[in-house]
C-alpha positions in Angstrom: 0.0 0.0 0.0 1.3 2.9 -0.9 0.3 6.5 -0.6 1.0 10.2 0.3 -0.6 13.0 3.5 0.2 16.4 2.7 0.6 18.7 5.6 1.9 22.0 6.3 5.1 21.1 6.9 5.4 19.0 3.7 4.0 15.7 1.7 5.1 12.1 3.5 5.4 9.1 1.3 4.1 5.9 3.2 5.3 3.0 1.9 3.5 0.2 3.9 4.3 -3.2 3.4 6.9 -2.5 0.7 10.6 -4.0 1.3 13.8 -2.3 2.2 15.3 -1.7 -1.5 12.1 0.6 -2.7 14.3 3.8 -0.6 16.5 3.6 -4.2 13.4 5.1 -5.9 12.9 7.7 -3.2 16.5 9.0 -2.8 19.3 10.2 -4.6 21.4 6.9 -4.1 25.0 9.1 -4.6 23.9 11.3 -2.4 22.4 9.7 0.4 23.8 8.7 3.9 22.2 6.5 6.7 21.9 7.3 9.6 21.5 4.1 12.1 22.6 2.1 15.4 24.9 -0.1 16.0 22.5 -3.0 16.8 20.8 -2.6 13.4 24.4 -2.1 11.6 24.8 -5.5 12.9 21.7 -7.2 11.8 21.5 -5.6 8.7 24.9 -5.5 7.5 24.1 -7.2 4.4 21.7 -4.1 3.5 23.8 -1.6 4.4 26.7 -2.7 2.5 28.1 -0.1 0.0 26.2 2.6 1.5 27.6 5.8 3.2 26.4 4.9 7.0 26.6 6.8 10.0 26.5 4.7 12.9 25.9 5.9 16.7 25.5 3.6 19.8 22.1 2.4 20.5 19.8 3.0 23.3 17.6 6.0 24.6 20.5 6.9 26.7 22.2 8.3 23.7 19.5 10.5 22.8 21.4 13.6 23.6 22.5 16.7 22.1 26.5 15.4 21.8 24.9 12.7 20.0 23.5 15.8 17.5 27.1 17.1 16.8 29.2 13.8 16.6 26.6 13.2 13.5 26.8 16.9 12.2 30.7 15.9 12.5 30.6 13.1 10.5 28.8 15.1 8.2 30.8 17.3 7.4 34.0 15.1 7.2 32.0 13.3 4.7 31.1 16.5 2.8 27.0 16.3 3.5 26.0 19.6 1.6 22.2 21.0 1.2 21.0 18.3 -1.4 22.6 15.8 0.5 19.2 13.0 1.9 19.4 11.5 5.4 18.0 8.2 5.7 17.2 7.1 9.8 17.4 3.3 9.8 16.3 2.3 13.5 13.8 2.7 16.6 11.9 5.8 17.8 15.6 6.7 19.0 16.9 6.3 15.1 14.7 8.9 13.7 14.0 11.0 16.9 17.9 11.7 16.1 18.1 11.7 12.7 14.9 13.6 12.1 16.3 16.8 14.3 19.7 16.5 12.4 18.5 16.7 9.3 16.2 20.2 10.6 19.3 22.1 11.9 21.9 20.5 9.2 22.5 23.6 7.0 19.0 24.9 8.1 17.4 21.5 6.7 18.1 18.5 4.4 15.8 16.3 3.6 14.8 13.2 5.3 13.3 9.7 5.4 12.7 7.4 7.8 12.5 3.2 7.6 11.7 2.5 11.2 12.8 -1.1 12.1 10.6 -1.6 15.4 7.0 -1.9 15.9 6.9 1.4 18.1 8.7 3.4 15.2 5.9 2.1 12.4 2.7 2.7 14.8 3.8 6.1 16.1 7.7 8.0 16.6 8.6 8.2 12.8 5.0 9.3 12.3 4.5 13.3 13.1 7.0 15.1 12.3 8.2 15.7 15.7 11.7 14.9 16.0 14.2 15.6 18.8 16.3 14.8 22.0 16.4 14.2 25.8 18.5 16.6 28.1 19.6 15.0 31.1 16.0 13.2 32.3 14.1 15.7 30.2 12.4 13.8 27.2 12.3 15.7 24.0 12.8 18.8 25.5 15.3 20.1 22.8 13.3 19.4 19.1 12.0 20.7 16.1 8.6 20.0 13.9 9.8 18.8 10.6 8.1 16.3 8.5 10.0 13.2 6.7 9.8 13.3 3.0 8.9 9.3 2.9 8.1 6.7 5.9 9.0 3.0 4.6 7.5 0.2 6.2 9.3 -3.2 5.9 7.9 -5.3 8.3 10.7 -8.0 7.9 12.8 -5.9 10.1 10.3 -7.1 12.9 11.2 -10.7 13.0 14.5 -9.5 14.8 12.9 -7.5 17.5 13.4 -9.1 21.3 10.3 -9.5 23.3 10.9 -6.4 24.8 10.6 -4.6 21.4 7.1 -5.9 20.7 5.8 -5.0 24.2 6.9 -1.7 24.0 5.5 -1.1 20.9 2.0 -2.8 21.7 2.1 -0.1 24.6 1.5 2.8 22.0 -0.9 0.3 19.9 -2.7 0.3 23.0 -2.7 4.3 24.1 -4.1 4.6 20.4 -7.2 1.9 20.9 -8.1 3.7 24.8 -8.1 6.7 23.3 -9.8 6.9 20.1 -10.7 3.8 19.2 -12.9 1.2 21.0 -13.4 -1.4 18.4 -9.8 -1.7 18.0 -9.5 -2.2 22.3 -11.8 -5.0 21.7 -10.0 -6.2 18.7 -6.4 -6.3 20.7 -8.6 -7.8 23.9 -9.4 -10.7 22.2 -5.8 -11.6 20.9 -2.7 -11.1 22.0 1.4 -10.1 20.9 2.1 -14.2 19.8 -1.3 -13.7 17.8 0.2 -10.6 15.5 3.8 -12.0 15.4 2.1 -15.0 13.2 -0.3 -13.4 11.5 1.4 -11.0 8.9 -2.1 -9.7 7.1 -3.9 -9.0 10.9 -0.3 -6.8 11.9 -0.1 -5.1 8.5 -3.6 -4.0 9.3 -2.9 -3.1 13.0 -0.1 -1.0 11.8 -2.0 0.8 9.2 -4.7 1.3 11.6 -2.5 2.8 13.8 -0.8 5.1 10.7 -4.6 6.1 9.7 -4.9 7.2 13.2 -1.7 9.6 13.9 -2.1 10.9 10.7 -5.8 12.3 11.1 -4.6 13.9 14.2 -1.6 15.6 13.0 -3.3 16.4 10.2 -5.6 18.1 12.3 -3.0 19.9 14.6 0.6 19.4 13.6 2.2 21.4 16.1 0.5 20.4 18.4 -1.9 23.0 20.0 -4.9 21.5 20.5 -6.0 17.5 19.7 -3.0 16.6 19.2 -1.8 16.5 22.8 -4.5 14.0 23.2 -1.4 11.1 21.9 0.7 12.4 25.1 -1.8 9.5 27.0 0.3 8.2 29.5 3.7 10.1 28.4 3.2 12.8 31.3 4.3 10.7 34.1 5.6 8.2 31.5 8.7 10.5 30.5 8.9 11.4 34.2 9.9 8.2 35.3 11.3 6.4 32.1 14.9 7.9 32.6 14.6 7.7 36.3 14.0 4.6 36.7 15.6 3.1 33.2 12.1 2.1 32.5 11.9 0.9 28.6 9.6 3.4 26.5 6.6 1.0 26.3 7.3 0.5 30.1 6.6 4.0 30.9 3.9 4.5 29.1 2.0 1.8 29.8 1.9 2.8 33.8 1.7 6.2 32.7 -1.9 5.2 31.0 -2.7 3.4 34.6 -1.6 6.3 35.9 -3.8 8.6 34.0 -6.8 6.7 35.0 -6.1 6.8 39.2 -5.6 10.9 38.5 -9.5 10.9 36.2 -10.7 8.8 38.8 -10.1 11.6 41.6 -10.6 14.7 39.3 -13.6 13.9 36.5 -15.2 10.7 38.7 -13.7 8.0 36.0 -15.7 4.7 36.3 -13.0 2.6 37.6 -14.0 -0.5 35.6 -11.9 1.7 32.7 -8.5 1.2 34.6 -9.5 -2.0 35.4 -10.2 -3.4 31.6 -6.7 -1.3 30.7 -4.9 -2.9 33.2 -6.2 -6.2 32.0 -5.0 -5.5 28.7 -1.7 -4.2 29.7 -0.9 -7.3 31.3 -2.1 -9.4 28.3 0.3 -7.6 26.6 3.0 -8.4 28.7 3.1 -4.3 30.2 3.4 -3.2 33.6 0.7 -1.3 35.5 2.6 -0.6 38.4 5.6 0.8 39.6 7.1 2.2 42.9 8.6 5.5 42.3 9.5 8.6 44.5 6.3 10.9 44.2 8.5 13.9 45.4 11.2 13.3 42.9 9.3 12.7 40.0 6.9 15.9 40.6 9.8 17.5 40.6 10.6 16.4 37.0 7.0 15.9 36.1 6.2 19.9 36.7 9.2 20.6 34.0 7.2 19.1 31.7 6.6 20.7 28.1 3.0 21.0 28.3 3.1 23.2 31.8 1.4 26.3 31.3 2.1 28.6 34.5 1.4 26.2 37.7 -0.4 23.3 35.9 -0.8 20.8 33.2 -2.4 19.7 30.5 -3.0 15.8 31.3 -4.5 13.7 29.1 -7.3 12.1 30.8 -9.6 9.1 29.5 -13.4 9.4 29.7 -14.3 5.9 28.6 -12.6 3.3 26.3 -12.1 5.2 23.0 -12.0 8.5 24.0 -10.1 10.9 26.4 -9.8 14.6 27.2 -7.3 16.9 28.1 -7.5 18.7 31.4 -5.6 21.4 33.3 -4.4 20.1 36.5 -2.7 21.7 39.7 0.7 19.8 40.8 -1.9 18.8 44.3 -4.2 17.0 41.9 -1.3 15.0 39.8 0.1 14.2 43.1 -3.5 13.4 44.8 -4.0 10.5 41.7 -0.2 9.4 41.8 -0.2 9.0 45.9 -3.6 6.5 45.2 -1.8 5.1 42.5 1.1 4.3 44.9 -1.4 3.3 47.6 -2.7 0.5 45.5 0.5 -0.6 44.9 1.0 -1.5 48.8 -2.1 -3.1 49.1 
């Protein structure tokens, strides 16, 4: 399946289904370098060969600004110039990076992404927002810059760990709570060993999840309005996943719980929502709980991007398929999170 979304910030190819070699029709091959980790240099060595590659240690923990120039370094020493095209090969970590290199290279090069996980193809090479941690900040340095093509090979997937597929049912999830209920009950009723051998039913979860992220940027690419509505679970979820060196699907997935304790204090949530997300975090293989230091993650919490003055807009679930945003003092985050911990000790 193939086609294009045209937003403000540009037309994205999506290239769903298609195989790693279709980027030669999308690029200029002599004039194109690839940006990827070292995990992925090693498992795809065979596809990378030949090609100009930059490579950079894996891992969220190298989602930094030094990261930034040691690439912008390499670029130059390999004589990147204005029509030069970055490819990110990789995770949400691969083209988080590459994405914001390529908007501050020169003032902007263009860009493509093949994301190689199941998180990257449902959600962080979809958006345009690209960017990097500072210190236990998430994102907090970042631009909005839209790719110039999105490939999907799903082959890439049959290398993924466990881990890898858990995290990125974690977003596949967020999506389903939060705008779409028939695709909740569609998960509910399978589960990750289910989609791992059934290619057609994961091609069509993924391009759910695509159709989905894409109506919403669409809607609000910068992200001023609806668009917050995809930070479900991220608020407390980037809070604690450096802390704690929580994995990104780890975070988010007790985030979400999280999110539901806070609506159940502050807009009278029915608790049987938590309780049928919970239920489908764990089929998942996600957590739903953590301990965690309510002091110390306020404290990071409250630095969060979407603070205006003393609160925060928190994404809050309603029912299954649909979730508001609300403004929130730091008393009422902490209020949700201390019943959250409560719980926990029961």
């Amino acid at each position: 399946m193939q086609f294009s979304v045209s937003f403000t910030g540009g037309e994205v190819q999506y290239l769903l289904g298609a195989e790693f070699a279709r980027y030669a029709g999308l690029v200029p091959t002599d004039n194109c370098i690839f940006i990827t980790d070292d995990n992925i240099a090693r498992l795809c060595a065979e596809r990378l060969e030949g090609k100009k590659i930059i490579v950079i240690p894996a891992g969220e923990a190298h989602k930094r600004l030094d990261t930034v120039e040691t690439i912008i370094n390499e670029l130059l020493k390999m004589g990147a110039q204005r029509g030069t095209y970055l490819v990110g090969v990789g995770g949400g970590v691969v083209t988080d990076i590459a994405g914001f290199v390529a908007s501050v290279y020169m003032r902007g090069v263009q860009f493509g992404f093949i994301p190689t996980t199941l998180l990257g193809m449902v959600d962080a090479s979809i958006g345009g927002k690209n960017g990097v941690d500072v210190g236990l900040y998430k994102n907090v340095a970042g631009s909005f810059r839209q790719p110039q093509f999105i490939l999907y090979d799903t082959s890439f997937l049959v290398t993924l760990p466990d881990e890898e597929w858990r995290n990125g049912f974690a977003e596949i999830i967020k999506y389903a709570c939060v705008f779409d209920k028939d695709m909740f009950d569609e998960l509910a009723r399978h589960d990750i060993s289910f989609y791992r051998s059934n290619e057609i039913a994961l091609q069509e979860l993924i391009a759910k999840c695509v159709d989905i992220k894409n109506k919403v940027v669409l809607a609000d690419e910068t992200e001023q309005d609806e668009r917050k509505l995809l930070n479900f679970g991220h608020t407390l979820g980037h809070a604690i996943e450096n802390m704690y060196a929580l994995s990104h699907g780890q975070a988010i997935s007790i985030g979400m719980v999280a999110a539901c304790f806070i609506a159940e204090d502050v807009a009278r949530l029915d608790v049987n929502v938590r309780e049928q997300l919970s239920a489908l975090l764990n089929r998942y293989g996600l957590p739903i709980t953590i301990a965690f230091d309510i002091t110390s993650v306020m404290d990071v919490l409250m630095k969060d991007k979407k603070r205006l003055g003393n609160q925060i807009g928190y994404i809050l679930p309603e029912t299954i398929g649909h979730a508001v945003i609300h403004k929130l003092t730091e008393q009422q985050i902490r209020q949700g999170l201390k019943r959250m911990q409560d719980a926990i000790g029961r």
